[in-house]
Backbone as XML, in Angstrom:
<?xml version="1.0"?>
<chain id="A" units="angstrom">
  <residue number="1" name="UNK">
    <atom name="N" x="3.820" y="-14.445" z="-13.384"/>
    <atom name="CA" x="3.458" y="-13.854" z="-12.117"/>
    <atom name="C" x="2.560" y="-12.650" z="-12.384"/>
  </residue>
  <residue number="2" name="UNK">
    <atom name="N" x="1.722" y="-12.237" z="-11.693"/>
    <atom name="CA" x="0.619" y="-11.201" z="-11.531"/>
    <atom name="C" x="1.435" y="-9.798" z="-11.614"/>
  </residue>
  <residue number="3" name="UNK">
    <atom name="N" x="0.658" y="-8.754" z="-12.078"/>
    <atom name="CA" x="0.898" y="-7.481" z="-11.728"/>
    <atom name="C" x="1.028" y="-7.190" z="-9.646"/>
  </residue>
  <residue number="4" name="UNK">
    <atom name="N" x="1.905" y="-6.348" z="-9.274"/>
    <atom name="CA" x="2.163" y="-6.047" z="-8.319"/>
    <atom name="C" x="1.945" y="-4.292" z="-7.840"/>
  </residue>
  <residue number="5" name="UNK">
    <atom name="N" x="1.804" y="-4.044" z="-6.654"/>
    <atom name="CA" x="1.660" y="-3.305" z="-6.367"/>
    <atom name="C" x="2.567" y="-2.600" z="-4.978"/>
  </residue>
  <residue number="6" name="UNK">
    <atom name="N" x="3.041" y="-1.467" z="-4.482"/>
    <atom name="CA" x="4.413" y="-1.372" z="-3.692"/>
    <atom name="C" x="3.230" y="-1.740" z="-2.355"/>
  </residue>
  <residue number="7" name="UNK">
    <atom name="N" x="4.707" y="-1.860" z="-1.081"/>
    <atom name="CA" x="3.994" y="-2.033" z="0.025"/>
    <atom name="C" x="3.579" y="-0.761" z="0.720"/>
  </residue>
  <residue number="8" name="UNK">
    <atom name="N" x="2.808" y="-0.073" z="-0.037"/>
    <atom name="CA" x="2.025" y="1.096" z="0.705"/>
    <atom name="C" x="0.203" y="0.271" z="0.679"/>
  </residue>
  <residue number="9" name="UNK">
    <atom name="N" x="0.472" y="-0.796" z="-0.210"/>
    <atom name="CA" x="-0.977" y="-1.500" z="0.314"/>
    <atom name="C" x="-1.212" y="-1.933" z="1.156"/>
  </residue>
  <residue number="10" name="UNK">
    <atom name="N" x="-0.195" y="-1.903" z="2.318"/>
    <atom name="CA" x="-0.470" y="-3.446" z="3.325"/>
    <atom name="C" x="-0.792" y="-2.281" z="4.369"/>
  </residue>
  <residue number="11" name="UNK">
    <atom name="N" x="-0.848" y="-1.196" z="4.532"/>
    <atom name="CA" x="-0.977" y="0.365" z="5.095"/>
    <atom name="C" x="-2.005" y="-0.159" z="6.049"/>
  </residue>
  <residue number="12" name="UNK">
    <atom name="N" x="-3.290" y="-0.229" z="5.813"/>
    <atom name="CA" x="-4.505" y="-0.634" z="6.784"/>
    <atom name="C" x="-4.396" y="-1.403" z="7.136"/>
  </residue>
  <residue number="13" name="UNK">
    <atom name="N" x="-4.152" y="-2.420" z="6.770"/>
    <atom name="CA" x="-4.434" y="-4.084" z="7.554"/>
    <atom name="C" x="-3.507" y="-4.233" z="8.751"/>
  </residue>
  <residue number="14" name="UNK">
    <atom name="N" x="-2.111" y="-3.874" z="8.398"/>
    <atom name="CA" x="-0.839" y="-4.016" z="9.369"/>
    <atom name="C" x="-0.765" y="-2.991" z="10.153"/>
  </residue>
  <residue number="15" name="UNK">
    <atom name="N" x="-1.647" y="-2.122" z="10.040"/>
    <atom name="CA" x="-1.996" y="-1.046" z="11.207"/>
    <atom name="C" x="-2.835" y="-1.108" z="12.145"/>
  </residue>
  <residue number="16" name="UNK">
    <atom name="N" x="-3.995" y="-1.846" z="11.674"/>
    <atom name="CA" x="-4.723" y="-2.753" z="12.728"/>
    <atom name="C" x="-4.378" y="-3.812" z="13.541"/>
  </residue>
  <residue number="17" name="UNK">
    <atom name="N" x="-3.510" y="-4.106" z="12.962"/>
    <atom name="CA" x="-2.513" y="-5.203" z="14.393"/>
    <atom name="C" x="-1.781" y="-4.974" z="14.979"/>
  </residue>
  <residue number="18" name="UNK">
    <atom name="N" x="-0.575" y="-3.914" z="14.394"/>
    <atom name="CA" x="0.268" y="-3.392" z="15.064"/>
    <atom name="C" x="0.457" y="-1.959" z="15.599"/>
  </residue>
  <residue number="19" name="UNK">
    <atom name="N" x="-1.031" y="-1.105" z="14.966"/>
    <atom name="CA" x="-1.007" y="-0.104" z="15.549"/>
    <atom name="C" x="-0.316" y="1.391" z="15.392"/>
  </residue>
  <residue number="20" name="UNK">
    <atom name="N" x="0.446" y="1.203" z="14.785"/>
    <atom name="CA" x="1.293" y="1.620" z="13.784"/>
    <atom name="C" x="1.902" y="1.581" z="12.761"/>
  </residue>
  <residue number="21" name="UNK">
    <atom name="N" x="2.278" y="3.096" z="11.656"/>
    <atom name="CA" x="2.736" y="2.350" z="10.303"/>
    <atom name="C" x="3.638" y="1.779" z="9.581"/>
  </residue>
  <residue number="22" name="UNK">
    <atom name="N" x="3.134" y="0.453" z="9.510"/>
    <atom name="CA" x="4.044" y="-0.680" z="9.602"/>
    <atom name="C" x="5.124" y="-0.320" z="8.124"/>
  </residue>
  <residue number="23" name="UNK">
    <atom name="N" x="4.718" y="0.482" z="7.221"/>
    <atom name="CA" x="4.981" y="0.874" z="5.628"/>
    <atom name="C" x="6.708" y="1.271" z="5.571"/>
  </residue>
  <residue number="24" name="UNK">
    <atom name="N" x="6.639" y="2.184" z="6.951"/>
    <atom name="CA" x="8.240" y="2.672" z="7.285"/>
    <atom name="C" x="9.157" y="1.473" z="7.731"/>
  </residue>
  <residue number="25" name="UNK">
    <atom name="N" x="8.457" y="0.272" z="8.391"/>
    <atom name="CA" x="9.690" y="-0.876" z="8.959"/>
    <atom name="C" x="10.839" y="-1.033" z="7.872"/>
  </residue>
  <residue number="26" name="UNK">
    <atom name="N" x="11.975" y="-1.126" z="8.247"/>
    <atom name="CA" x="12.968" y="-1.751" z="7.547"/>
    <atom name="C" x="13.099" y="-2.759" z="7.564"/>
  </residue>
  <residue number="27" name="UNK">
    <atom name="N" x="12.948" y="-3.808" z="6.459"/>
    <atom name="CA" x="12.986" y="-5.009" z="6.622"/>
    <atom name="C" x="14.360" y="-5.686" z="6.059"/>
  </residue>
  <residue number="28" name="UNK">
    <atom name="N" x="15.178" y="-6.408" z="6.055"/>
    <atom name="CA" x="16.111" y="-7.176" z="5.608"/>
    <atom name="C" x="15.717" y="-8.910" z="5.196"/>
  </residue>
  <residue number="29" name="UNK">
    <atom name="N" x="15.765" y="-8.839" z="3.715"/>
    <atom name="CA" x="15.724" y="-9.827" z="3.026"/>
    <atom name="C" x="16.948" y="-11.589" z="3.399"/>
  </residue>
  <residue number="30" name="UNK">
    <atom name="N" x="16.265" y="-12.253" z="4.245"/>
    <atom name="CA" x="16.871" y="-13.261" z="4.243"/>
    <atom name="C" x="17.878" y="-13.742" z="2.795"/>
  </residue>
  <residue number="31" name="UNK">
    <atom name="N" x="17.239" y="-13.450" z="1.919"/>
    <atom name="CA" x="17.971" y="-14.736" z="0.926"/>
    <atom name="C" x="18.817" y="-13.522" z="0.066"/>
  </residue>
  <residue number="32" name="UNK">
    <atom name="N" x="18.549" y="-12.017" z="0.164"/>
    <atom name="CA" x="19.806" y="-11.576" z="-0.827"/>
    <atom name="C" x="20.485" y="-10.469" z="0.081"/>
  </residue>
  <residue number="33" name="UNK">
    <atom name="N" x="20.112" y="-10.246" z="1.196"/>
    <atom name="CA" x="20.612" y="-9.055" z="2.317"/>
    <atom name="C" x="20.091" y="-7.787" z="1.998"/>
  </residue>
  <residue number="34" name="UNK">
    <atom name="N" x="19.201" y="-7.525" z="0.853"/>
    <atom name="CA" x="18.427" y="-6.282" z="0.429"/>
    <atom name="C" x="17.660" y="-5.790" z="1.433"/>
  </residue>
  <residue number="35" name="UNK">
    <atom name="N" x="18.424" y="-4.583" z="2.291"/>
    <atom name="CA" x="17.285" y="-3.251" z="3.554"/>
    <atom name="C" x="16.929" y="-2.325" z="2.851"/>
  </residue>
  <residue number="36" name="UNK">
    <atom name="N" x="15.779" y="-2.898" z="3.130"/>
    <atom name="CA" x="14.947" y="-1.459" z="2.560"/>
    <atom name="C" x="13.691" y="-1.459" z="3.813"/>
  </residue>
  <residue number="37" name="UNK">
    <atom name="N" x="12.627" y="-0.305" z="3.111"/>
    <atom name="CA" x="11.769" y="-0.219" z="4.048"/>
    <atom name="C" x="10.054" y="-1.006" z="3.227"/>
  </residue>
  <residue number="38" name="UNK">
    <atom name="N" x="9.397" y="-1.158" z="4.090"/>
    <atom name="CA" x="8.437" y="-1.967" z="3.715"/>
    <atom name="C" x="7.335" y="-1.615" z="2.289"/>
  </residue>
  <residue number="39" name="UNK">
    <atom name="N" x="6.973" y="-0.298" z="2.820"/>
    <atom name="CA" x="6.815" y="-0.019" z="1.759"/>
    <atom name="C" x="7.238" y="0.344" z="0.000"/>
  </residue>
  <residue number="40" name="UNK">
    <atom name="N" x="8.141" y="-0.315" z="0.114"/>
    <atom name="CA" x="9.061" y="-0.010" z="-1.365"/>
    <atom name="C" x="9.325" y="-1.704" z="-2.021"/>
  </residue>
  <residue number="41" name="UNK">
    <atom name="N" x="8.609" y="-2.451" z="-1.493"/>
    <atom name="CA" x="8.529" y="-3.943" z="-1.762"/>
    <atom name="C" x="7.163" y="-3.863" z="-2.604"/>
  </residue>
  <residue number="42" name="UNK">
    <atom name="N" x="7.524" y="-5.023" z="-2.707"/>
    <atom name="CA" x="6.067" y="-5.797" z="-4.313"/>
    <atom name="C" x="5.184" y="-6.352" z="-3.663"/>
  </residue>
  <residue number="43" name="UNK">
    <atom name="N" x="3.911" y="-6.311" z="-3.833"/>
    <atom name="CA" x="2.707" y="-6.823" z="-3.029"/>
    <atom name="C" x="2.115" y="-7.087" z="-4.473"/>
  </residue>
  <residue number="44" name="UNK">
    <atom name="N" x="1.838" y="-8.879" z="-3.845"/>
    <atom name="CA" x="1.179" y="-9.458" z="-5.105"/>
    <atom name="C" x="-0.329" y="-9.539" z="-4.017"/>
  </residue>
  <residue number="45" name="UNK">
    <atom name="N" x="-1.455" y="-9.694" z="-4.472"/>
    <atom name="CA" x="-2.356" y="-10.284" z="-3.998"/>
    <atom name="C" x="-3.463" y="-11.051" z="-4.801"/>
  </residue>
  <residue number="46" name="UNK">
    <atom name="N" x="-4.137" y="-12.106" z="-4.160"/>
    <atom name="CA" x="-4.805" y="-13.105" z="-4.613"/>
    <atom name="C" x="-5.661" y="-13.671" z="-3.638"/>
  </residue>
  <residue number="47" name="UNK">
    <atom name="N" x="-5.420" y="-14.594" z="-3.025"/>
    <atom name="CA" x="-6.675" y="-15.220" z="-2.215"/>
    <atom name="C" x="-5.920" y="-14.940" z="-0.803"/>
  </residue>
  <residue number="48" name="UNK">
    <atom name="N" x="-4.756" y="-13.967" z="-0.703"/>
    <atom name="CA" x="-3.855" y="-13.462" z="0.577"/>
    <atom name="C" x="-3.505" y="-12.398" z="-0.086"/>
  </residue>
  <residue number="49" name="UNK">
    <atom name="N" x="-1.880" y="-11.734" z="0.846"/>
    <atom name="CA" x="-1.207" y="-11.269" z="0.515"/>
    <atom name="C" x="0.187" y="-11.982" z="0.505"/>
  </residue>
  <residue number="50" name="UNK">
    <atom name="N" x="1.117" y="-11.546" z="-0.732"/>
    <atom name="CA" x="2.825" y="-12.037" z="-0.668"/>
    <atom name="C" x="3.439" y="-11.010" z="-0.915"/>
  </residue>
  <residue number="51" name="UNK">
    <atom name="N" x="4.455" y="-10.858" z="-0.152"/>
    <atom name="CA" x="5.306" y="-9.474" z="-0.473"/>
    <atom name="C" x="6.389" y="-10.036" z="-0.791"/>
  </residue>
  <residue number="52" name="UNK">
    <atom name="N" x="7.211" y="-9.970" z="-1.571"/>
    <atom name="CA" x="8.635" y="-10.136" z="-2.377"/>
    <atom name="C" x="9.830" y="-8.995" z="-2.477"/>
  </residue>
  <residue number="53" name="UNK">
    <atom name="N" x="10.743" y="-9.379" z="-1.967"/>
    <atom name="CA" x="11.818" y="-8.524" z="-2.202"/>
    <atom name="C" x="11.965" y="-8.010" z="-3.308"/>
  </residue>
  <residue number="54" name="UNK">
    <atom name="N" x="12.124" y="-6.432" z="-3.483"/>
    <atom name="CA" x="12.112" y="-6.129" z="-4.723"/>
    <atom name="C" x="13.739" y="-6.516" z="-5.583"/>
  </residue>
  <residue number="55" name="UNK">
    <atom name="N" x="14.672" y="-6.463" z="-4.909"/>
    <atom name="CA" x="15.746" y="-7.397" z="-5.259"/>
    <atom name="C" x="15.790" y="-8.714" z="-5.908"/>
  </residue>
  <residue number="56" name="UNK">
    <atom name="N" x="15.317" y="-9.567" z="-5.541"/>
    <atom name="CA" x="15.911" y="-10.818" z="-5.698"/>
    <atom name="C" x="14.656" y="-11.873" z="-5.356"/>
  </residue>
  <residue number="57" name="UNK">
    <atom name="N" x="13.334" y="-10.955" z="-5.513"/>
    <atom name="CA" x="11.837" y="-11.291" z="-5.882"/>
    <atom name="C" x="11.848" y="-13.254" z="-4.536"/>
  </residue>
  <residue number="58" name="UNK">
    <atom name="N" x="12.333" y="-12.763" z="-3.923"/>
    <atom name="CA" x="12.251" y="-13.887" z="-2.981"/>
    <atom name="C" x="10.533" y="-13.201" z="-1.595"/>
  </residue>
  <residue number="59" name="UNK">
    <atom name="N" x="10.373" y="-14.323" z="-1.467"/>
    <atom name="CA" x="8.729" y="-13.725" z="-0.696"/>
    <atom name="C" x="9.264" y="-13.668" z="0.831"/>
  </residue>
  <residue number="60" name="UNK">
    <atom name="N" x="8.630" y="-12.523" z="1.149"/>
    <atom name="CA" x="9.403" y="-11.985" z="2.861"/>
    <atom name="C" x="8.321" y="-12.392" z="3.554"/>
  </residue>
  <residue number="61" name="UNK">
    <atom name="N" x="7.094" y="-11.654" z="3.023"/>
    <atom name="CA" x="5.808" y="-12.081" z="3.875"/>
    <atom name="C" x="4.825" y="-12.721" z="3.199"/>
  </residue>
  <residue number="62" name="UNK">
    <atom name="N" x="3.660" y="-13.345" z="3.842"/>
    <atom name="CA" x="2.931" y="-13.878" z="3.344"/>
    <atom name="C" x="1.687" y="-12.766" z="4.654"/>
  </residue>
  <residue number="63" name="UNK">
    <atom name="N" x="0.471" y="-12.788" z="4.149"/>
    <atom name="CA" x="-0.244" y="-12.319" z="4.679"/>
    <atom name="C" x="-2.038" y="-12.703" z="4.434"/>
  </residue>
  <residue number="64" name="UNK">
    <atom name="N" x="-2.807" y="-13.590" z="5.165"/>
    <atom name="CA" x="-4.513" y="-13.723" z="5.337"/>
    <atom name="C" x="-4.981" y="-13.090" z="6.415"/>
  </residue>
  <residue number="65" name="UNK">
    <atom name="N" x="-6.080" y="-13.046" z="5.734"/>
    <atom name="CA" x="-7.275" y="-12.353" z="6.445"/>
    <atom name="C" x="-8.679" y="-13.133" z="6.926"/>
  </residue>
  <residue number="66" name="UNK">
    <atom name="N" x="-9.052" y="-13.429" z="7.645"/>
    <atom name="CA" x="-10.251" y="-13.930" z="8.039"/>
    <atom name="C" x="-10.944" y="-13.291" z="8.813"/>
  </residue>
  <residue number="67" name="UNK">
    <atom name="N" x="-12.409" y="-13.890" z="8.842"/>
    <atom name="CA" x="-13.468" y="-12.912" z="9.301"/>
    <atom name="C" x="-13.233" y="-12.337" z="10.662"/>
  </residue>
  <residue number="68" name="UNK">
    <atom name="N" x="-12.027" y="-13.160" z="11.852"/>
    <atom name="CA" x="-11.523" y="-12.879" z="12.840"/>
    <atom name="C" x="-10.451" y="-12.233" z="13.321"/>
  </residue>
  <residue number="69" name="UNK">
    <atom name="N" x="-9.685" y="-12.848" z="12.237"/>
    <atom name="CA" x="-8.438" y="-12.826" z="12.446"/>
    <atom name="C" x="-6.981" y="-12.130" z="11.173"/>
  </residue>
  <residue number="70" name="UNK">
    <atom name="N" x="-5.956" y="-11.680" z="11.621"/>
    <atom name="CA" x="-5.150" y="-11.908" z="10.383"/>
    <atom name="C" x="-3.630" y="-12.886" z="10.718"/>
  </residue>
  <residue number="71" name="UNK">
    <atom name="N" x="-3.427" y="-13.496" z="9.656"/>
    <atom name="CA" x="-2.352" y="-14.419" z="9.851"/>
    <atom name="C" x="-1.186" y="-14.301" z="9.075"/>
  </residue>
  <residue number="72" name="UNK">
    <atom name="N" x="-0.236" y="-13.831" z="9.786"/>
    <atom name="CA" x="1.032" y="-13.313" z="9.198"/>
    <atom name="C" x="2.354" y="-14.386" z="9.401"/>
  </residue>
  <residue number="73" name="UNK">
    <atom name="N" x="3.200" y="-14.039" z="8.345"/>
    <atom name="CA" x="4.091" y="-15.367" z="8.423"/>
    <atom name="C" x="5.484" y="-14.560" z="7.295"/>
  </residue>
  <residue number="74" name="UNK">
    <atom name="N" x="6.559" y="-14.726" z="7.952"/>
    <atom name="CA" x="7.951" y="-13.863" z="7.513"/>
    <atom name="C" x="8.800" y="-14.727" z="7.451"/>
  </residue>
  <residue number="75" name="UNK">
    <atom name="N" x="8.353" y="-15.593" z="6.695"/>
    <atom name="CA" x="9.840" y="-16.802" z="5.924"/>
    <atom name="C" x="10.811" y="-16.174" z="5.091"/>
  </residue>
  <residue number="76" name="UNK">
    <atom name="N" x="10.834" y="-14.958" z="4.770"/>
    <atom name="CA" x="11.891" y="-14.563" z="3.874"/>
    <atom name="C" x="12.882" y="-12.673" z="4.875"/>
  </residue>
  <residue number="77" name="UNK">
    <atom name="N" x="12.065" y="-12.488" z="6.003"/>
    <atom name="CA" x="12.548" y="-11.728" z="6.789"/>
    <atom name="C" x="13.054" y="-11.592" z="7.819"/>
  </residue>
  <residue number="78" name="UNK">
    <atom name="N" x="15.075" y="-11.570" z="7.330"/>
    <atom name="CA" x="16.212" y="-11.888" z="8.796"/>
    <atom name="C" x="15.461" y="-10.877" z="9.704"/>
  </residue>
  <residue number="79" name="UNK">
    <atom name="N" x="15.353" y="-9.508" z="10.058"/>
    <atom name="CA" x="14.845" y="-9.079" z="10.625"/>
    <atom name="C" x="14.267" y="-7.393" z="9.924"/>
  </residue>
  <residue number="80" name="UNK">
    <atom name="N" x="13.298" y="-7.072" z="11.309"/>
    <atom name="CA" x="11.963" y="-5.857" z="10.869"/>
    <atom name="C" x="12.544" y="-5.033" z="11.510"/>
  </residue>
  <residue number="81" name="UNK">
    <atom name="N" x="12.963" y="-3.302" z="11.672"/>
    <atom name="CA" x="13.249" y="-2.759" z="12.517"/>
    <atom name="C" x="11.815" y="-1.562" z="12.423"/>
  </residue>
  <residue number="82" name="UNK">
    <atom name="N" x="11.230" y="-0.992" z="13.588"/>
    <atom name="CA" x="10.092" y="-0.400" z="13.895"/>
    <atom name="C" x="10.763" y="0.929" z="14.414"/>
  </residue>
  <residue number="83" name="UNK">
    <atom name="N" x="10.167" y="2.208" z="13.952"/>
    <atom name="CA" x="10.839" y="3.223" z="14.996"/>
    <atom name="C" x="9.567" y="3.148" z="15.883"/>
  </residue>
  <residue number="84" name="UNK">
    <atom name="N" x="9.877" y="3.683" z="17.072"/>
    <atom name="CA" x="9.004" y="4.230" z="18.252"/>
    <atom name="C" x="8.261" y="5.172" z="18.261"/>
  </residue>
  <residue number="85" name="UNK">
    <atom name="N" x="7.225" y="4.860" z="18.272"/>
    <atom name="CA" x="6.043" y="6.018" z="18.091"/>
    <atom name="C" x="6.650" y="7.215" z="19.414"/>
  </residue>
  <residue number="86" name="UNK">
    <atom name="N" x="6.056" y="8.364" z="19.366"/>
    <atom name="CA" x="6.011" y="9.624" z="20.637"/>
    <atom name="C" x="5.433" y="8.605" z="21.648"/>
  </residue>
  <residue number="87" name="UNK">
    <atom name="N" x="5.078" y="8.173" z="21.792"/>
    <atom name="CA" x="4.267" y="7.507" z="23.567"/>
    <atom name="C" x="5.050" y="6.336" z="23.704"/>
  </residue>
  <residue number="88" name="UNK">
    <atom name="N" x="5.989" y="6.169" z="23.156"/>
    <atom name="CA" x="6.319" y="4.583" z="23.585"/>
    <atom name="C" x="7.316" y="5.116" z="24.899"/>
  </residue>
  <residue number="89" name="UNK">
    <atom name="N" x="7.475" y="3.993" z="25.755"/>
    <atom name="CA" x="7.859" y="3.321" z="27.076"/>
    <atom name="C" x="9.328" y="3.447" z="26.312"/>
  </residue>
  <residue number="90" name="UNK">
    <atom name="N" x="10.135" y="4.024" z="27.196"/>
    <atom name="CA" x="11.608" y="3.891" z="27.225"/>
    <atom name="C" x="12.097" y="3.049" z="28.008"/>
  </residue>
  <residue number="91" name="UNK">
    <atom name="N" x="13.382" y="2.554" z="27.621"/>
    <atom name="CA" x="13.746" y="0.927" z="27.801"/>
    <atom name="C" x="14.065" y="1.615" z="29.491"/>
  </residue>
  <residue number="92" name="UNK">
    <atom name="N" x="13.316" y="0.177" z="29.605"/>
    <atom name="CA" x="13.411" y="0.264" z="31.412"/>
    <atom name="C" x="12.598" y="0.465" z="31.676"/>
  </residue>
  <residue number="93" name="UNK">
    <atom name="N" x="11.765" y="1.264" z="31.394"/>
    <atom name="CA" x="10.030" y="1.251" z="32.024"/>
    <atom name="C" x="8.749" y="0.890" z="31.269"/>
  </residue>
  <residue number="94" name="UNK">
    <atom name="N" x="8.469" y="0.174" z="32.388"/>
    <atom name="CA" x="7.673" y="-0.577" z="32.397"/>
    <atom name="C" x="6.186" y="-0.352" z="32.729"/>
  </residue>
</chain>
């Protein structure tokens, strides 16, 4: 397997879609229950991106880029938790 790099790389790209920095999400590893936060995971890259649990090296995300678009895909992530930026909408309003 390739040299890796933590998920403070995925910083720009996943900020352009979601607007915020995605680096702090807590993510939980489907296949070994390892929470951590996003940025403290392994980012391999090649002709995409794969991020791997640093636990139990199972792949959470997969991540492309095209001249339009980016295409994201979380086969290895039970769930992402996001804090709320200062401007976000409190539950109930709409």
């Amino acid at each position: 397997m390739s040299s890796h790099v933590d998920g403070n790389a995925l910083a720009g790209t996943l900020s352009e879609v979601f607007r915020t920095d995605m680096t702090t999400a807590v993510c939980c590893c489907d296949g070994c229950g390892e929470t951590t936060t996003l940025a403290s995971e392994m980012v391999y890259g090649t002709h995409g991106i794969v991020v791997r649990c640093r636990s139990c090296d199972d792949v959470l995300i997969t991540l492309v880029e095209t001249p339009d678009r980016v295409v994201l895909s979380f086969p290895g992530v039970s769930s992402m938790s996001v804090e709320r930026g200062p401007d976000a909408q409190s539950e109930g309003e709409y």
